[in-house]
TORMI-222776 format. One line per field, with one value per residue (C-alpha): residue number from 1; residue in three letters; x, y, z. Coordinates in nm, 4 decimals. Layout:
residues N
i = (NUM,...)
aa = (ALA,...)
xx = (X,...)
yy = (Y,...)
zz = (Z,...)
END
This chain:
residues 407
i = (1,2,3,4,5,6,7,8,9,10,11,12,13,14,15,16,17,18,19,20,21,22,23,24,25,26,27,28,29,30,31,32,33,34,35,36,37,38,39,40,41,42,43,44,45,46,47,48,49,50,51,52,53,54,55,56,57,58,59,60,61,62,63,64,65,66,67,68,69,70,71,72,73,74,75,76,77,78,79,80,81,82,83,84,85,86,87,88,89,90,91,92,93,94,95,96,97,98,99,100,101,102,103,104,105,106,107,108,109,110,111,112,113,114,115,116,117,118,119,120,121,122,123,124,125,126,127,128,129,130,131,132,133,134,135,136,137,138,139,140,141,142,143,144,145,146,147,148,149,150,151,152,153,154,155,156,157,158,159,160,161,162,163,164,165,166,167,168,169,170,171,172,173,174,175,176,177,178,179,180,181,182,183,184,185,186,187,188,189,190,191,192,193,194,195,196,197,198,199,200,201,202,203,204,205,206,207,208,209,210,211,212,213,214,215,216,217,218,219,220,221,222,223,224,225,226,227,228,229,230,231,232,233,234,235,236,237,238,239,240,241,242,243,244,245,246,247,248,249,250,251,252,253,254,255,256,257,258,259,260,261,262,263,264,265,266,267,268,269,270,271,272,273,274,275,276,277,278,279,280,281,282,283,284,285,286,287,288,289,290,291,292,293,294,295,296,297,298,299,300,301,302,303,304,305,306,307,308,309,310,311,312,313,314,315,316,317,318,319,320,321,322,323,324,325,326,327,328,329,330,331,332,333,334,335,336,337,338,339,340,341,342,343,344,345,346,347,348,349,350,351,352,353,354,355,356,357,358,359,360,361,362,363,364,365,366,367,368,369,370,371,372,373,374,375,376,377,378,379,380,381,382,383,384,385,386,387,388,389,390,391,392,393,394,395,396,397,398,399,400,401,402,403,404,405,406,407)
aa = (UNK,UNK,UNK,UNK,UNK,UNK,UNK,UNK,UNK,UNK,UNK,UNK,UNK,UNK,UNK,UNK,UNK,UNK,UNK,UNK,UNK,UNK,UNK,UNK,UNK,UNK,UNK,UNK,UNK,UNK,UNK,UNK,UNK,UNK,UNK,UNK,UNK,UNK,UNK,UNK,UNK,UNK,UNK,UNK,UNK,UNK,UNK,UNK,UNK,UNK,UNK,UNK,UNK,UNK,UNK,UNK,UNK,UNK,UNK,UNK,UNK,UNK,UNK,UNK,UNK,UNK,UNK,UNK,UNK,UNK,UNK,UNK,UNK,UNK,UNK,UNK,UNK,UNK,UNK,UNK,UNK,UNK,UNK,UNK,UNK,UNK,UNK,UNK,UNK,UNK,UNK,UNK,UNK,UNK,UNK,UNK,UNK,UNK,UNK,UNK,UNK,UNK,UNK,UNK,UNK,UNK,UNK,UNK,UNK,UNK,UNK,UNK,UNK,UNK,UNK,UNK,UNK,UNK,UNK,UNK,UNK,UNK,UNK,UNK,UNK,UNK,UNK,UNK,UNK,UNK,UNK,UNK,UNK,UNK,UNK,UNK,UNK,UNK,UNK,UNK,UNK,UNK,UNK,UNK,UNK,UNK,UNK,UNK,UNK,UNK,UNK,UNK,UNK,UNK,UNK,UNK,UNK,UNK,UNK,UNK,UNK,UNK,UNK,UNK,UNK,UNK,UNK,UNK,UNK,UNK,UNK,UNK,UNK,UNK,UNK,UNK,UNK,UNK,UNK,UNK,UNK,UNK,UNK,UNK,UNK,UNK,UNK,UNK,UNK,UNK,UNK,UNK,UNK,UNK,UNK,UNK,UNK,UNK,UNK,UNK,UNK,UNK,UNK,UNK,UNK,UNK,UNK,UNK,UNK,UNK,UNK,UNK,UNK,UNK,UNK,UNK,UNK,UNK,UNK,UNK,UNK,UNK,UNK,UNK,UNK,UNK,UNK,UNK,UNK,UNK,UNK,UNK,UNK,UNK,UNK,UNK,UNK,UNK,UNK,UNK,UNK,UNK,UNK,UNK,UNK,UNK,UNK,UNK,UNK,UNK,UNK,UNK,UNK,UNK,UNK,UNK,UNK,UNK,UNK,UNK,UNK,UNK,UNK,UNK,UNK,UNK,UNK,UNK,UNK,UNK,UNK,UNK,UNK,UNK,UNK,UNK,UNK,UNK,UNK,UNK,UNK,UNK,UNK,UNK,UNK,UNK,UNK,UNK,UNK,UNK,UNK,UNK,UNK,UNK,UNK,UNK,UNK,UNK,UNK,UNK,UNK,UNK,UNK,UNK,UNK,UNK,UNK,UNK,UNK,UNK,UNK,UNK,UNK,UNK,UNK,UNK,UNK,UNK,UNK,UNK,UNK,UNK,UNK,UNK,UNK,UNK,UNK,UNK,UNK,UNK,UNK,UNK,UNK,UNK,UNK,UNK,UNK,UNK,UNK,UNK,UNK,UNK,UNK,UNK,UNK,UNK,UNK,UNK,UNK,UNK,UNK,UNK,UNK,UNK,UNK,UNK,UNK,UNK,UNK,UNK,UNK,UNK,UNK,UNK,UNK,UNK,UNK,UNK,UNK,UNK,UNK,UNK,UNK,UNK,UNK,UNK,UNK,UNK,UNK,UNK,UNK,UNK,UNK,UNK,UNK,UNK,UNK,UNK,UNK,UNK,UNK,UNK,UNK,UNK,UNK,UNK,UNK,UNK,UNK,UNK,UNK,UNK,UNK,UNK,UNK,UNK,UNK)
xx = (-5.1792,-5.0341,-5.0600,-5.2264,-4.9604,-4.8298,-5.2079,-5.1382,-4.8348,-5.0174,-5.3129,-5.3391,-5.4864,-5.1540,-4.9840,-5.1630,-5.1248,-4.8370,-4.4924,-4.3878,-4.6497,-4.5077,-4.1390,-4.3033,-4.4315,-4.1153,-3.8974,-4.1206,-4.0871,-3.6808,-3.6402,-3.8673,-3.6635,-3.8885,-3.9556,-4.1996,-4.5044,-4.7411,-5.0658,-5.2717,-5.6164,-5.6160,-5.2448,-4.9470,-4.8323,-4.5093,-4.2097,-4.0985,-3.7328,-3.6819,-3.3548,-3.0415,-2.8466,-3.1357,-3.2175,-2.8374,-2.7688,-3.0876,-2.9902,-2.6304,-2.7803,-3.0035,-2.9544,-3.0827,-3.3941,-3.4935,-3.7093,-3.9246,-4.2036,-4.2476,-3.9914,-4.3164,-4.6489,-4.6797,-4.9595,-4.8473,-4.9485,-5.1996,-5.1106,-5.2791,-5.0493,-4.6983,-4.7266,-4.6633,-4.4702,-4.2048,-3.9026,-3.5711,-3.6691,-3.8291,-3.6173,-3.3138,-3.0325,-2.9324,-3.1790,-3.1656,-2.8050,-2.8500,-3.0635,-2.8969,-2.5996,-2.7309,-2.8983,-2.6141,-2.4059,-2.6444,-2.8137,-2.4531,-2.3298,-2.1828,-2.4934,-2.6515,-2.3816,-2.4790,-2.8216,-2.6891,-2.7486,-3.1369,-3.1412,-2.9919,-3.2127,-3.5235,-3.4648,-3.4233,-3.7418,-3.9064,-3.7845,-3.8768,-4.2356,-4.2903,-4.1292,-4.3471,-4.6491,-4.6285,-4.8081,-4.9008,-4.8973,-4.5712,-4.5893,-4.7701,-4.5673,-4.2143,-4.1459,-4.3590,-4.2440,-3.8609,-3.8414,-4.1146,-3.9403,-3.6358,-3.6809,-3.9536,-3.6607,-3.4074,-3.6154,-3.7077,-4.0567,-4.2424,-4.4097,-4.7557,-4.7778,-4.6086,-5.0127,-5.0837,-4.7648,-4.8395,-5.1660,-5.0485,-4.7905,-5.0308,-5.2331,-4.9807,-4.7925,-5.0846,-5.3309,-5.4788,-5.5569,-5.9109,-5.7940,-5.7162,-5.9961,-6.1140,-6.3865,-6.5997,-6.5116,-6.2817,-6.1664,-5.7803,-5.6650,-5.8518,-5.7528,-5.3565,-5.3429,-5.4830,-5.2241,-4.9337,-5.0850,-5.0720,-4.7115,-4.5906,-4.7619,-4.6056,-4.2926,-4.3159,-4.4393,-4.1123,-3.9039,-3.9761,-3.9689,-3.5729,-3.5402,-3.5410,-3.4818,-3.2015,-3.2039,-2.9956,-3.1549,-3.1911,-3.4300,-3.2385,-2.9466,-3.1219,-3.2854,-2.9259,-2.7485,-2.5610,-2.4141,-2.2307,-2.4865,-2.7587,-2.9727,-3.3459,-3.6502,-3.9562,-4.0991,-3.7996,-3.7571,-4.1329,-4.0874,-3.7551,-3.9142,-4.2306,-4.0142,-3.7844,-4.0430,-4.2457,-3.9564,-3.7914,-4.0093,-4.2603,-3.8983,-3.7687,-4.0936,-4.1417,-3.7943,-3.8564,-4.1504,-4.0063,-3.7252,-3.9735,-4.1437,-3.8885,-3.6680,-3.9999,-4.0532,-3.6768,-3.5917,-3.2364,-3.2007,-3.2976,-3.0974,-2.7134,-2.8093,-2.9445,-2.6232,-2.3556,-2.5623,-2.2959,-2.0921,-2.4230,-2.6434,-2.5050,-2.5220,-2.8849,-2.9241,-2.8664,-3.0493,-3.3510,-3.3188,-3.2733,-3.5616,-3.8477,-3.7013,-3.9205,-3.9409,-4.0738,-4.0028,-3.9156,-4.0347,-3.8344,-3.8848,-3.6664,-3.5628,-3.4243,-3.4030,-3.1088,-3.0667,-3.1043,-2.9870,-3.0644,-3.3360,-3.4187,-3.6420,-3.8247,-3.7720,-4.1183,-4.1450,-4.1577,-4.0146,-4.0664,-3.7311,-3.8640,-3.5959,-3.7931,-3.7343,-3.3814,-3.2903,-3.4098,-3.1921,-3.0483,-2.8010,-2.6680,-2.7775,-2.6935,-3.0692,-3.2066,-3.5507,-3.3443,-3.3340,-2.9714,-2.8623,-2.4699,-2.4818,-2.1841,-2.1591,-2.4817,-2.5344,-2.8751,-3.0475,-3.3173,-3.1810,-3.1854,-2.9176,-2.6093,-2.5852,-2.7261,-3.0888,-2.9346,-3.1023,-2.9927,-3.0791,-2.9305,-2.6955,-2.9699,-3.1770,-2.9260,-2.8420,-3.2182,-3.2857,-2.9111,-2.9608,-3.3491,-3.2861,-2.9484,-3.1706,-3.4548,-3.3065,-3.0248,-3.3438,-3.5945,-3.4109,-3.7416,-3.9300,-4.1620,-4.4585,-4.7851,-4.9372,-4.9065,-4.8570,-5.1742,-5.0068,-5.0582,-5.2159,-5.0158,-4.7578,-4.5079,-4.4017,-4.3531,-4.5995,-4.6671,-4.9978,-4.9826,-4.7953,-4.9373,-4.6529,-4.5481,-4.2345)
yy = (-2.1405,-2.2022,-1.8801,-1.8678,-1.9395,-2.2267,-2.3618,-2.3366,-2.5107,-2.8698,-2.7240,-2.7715,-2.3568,-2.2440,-2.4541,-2.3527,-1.9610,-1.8032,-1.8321,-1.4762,-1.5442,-1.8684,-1.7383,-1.4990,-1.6905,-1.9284,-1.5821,-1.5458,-1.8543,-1.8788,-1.5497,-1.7177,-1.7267,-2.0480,-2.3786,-2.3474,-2.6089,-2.6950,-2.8734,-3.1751,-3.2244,-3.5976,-3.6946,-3.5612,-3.2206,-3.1825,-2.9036,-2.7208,-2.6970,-2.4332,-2.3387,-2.4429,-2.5404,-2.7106,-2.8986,-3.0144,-3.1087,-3.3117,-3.4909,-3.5818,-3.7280,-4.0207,-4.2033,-3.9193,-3.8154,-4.1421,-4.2012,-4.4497,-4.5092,-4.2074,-4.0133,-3.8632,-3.8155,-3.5906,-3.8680,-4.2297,-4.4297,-4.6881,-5.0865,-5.1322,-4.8417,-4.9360,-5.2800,-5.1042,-4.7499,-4.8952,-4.7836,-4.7547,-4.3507,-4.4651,-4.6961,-4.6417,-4.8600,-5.1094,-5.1722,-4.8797,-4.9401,-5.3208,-5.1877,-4.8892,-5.1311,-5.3910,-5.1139,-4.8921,-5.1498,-5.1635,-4.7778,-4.6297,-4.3601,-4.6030,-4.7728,-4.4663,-4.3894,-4.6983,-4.5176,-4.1823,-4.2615,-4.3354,-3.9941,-3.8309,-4.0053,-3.9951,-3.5934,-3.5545,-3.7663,-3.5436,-3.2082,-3.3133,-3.3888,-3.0819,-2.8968,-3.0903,-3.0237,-2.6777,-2.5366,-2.7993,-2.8549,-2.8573,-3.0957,-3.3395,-3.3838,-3.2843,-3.3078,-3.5601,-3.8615,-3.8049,-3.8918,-4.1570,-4.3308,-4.3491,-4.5072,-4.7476,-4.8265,-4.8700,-5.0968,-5.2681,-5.2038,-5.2684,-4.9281,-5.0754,-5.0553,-4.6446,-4.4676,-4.6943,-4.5753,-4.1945,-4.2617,-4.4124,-4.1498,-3.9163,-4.0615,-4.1242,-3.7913,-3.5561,-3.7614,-3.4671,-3.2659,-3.2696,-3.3881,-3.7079,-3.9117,-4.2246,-4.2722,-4.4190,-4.1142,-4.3749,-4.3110,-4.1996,-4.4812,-4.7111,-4.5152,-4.5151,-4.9087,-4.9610,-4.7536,-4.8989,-5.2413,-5.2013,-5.0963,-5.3535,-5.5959,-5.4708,-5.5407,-5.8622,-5.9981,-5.8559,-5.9970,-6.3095,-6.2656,-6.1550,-6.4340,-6.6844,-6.4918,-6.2405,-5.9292,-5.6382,-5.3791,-5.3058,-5.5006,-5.8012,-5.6567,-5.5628,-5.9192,-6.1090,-5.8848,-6.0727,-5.8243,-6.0044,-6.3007,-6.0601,-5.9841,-5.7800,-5.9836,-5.9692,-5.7159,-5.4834,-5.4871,-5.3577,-5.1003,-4.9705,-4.9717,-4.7690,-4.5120,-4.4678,-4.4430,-4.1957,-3.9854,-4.0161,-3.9049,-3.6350,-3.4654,-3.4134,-3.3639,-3.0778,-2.9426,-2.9309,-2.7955,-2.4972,-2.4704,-2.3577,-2.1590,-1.9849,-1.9098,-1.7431,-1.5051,-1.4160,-1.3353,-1.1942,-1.5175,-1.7018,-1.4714,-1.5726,-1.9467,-1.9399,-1.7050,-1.9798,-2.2570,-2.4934,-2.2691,-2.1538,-2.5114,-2.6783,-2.3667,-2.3478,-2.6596,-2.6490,-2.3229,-2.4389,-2.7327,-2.5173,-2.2393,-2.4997,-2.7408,-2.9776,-3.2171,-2.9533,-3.1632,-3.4655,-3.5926,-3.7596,-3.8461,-3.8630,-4.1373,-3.9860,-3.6155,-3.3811,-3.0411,-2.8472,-2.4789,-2.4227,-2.5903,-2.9615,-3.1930,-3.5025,-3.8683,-3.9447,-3.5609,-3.5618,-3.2856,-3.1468,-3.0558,-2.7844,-2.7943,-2.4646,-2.2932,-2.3648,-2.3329,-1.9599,-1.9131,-1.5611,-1.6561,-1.9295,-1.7854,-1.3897,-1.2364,-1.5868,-1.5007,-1.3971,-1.6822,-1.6316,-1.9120,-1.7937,-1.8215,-1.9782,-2.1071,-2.3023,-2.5652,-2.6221,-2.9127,-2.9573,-3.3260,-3.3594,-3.2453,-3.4230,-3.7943,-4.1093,-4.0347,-3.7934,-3.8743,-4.1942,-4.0784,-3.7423,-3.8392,-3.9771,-3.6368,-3.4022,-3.5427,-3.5800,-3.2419,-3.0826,-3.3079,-3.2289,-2.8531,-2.8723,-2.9942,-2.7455,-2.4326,-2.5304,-2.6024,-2.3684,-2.0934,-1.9025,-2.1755,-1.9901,-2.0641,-1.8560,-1.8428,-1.9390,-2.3111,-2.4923,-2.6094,-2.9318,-2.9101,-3.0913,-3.0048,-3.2899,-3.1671,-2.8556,-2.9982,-2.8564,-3.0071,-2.8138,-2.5255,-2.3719,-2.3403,-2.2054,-2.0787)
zz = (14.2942,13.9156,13.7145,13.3488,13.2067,13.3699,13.2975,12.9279,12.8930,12.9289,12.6843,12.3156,12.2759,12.3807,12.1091,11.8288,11.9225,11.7158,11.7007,11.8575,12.1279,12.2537,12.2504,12.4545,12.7157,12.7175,12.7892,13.0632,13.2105,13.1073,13.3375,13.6296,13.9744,14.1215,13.9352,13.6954,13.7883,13.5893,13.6824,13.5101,13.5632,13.6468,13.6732,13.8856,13.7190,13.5991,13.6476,13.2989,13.2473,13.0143,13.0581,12.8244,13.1148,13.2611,12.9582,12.9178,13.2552,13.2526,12.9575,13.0771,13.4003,13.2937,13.6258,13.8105,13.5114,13.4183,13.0962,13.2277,13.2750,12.9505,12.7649,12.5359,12.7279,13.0002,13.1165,13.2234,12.9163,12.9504,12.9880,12.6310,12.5005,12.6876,12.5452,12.1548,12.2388,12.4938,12.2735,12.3828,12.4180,12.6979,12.8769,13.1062,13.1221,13.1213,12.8882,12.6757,12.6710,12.5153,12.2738,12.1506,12.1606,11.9050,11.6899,11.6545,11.4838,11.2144,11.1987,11.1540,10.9716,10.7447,10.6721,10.6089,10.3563,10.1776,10.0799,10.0070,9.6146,9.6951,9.8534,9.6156,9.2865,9.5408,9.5992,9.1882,9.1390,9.3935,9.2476,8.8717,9.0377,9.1616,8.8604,8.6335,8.8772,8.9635,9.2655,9.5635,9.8866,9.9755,10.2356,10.0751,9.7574,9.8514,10.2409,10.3870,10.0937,10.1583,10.4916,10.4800,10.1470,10.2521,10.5800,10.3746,10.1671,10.4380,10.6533,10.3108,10.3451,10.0133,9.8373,9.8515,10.2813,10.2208,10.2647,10.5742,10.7376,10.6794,10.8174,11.1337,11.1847,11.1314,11.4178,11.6360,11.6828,11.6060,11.8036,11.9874,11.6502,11.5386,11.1965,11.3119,11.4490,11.3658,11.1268,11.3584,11.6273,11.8117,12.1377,12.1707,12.3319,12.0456,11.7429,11.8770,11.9565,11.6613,11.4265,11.6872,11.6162,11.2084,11.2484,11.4848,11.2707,10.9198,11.1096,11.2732,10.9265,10.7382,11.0406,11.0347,10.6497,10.6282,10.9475,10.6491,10.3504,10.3852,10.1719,10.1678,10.3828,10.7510,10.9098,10.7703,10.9466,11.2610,11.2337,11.2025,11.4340,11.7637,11.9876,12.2645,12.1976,12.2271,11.9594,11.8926,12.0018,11.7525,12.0072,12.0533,11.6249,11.6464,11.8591,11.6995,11.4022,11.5312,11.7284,11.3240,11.1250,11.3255,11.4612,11.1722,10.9337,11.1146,11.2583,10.9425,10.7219,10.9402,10.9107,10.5728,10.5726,10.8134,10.5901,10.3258,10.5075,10.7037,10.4055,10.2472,10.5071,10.5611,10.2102,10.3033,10.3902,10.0813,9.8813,10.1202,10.0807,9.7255,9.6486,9.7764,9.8187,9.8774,10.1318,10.2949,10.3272,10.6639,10.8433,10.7125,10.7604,11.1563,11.1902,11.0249,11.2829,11.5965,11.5099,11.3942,11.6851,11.5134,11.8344,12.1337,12.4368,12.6241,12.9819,13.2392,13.5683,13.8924,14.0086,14.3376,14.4790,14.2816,14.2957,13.9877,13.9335,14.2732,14.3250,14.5023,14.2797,14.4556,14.3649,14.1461,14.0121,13.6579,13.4478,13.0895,12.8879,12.6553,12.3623,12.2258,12.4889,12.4932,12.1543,12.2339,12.5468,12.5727,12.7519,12.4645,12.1554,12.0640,11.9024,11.9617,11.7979,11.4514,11.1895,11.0674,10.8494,10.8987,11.3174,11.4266,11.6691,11.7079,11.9522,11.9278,12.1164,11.7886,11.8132,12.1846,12.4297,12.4463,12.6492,12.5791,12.4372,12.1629,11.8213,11.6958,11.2882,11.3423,11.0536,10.8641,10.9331,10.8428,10.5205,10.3610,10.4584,10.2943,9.9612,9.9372,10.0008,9.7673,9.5057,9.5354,9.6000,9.3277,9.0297,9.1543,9.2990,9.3605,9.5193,9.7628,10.0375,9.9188,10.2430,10.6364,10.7560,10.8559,11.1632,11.4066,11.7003,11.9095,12.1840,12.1084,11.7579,11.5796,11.2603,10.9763,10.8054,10.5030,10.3225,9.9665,9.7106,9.3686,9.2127)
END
């Protein structure tokens, strides 16, 4: 018979309890001798792997934890929804190979490099904003539009689509939060075909769009590319663009949202990075990552029976890789529940573990967050949240919906 907590894990209560009470339920379930199972109501449940070394072995064994059919709901999705959210984060190879082949030679480093001076004059714009405004919602006027505009700009996406976007990844991540139903009180499965529809749309118009006239940004890229004769279908351009625009901008919206938050209530903290900002910032930069861990889990599923820190998984059990819980590891991380901006070393999984799902815009990521927090901390030294985060409720991400605040 499951215990309480093992209940919890697949509910939305336990998600929106507090920060110290989660970490204490993960330390619980980290020091468990048996597998951790945890039971849905209508579907097969699914065993949590909370463990660093679980987590990381996981990850370097794809053949043996295999993303399909779902790398991102602990349900099966539904025909209507696998037709839109079939990324490559959900695929094995070879497919997800082919794919992350032909995408990587255009979403490289080097490409991002070509749009570090939009960062940089996007994080100014966004700094002289908030100067000019004074006290807002921090999320909705500094972290959510960096992300958002530069992957709108990227992809080439024109300004006028940017509030349908939000909206839809909005919906789409924080679909089980009461603040995002449809209108009309659609149904879940309604309300997310129809945001995965807009976006696959949006895209498939612009696709066809740089098919004939060329322009200098990504999807013209991605739409010319011709990997070994092999080159994205209209379908697979959709879906990469779904799966970058809504992992790339609720992950690091939220990091920077957490960043704000966490350097408010750790003011020694503030005071080392905002002291030597330049020495201090990609140390802070990775800790803010690993202690928000702004994406909480992955699924995969086993595609034949493999023994796991001691214990024998099934072929068709599905498991949960809790990066939260890892990033907290005792056994990894010395005083893993302190926020310490100067930890070295830190080899967080806040981007996934290491093999071949790791986060494609890592690079991407890392910089928007460093130049937006360079340019903040650097200008308004005193930059501070005035109260708690309204939070998500949602298991999938660490969200922030709001944060209050003022310097």
């Amino acid at each position: 018979m499951p215990s309480l907590v093992e209940t919890r894990l697949s509910s939305l209560d336990f998600w929106a309890t507090s920060q110290a009470e989660r970490d204490e339920v993960f330390a619980g379930l980290r020091s468990a001798q048996d597998p951790v199972y945890c039971p849905l109501q209508d579907e097969p449940g699914f065993y949590a792997l909370t463990r660093y070394e679980q987590v990381a072995e996981a990850s370097r064994r794809p053949e043996v934890f295999s993303s399909q059919p779902t790398a991102v709901s602990l349900v099966d999705p539904s025909p209507e929804i696998a037709e839109y959210s079939g990324s490559m984060i959900s695929m094995d190879d070879p497919r997800h190979a082919r794919l992350r082949r032909i995408v990587s030679r255009s979403f490289t480093p080097r490409m991002v490099e070509r749009f570090a001076g939009d960062v940089t004059v996007l994080a100014r714009r966004i700094v002289d904003e908030l100067a000019e405004r004074g006290p807002c919602d921090f999320v909705e006027h500094v972290a959510m539009p960096m992300p958002l505009r530069i992957i709108c700009s990227m992809m080439g996406i024109p300004d006028s689509e940017y509030d349908g976007v939000i909206d839809a990844t909005n919906m789409i991540l924080g679909i089980g939060d009461p603040d995002y139903v449809g209108p009309a009180g659609e149904d879940r499965i309604a309300m997310l075909r129809e945001k995965f529809a807009h976006l696959h749309e949006l895209m498939g118009d612009l696709g066809r769009l740089r098919g004939k006239e060329p322009a200098d940004d990504l999807v013209t890229a991605l739409t010319h590319a011709n990997v070994d004769g092999e080159s994205l279908t209209t379908v697979e351009l959709a879906r990469f663009f779904t799966l970058l625009v809504v992992a790339g901008n609720e992950t690091t919206r939220n990091a920077l949202s957490h960043a704000l938050d966490l350097l408010t209530r750790h003011p020694d903290q503030h005071a080392l990075l905002v002291g030597e900002i330049e020495g201090r910032l990609p140390g802070a930069v990775e800790e803010i990552v690993r202690y928000a861990t702004p994406v909480t889990w992955m699924r995969r599923t086993l595609s034949q029976d493999y023994e796991l820190c001691g214990y024998t998984y099934k072929t068709g059990d599905r498991v949960v890789l809790y990066y939260n819980s890892a990033n907290r590891d005792e056994a990894v991380f010395q005083d893993p529940h302190a926020f310490d901006i100067t930890r070295s070393p830190n080899p967080h999984v806040g981007f996934g573990a290491p093999g071949p799902h790791f986060c494609l815009g890592a690079h991407l990521a890392r910089r928007e967050v460093t130049v937006l927090l360079r340019e903040l901390y650097t200008r308004l030294p005193d930059l501070h949240a005035t109260s708690a985060p309204v939070r998500q409720r949602t298991s999938f991400i660490n969200g922030i919906k709001s944060l209050p605040c003022a310097f």
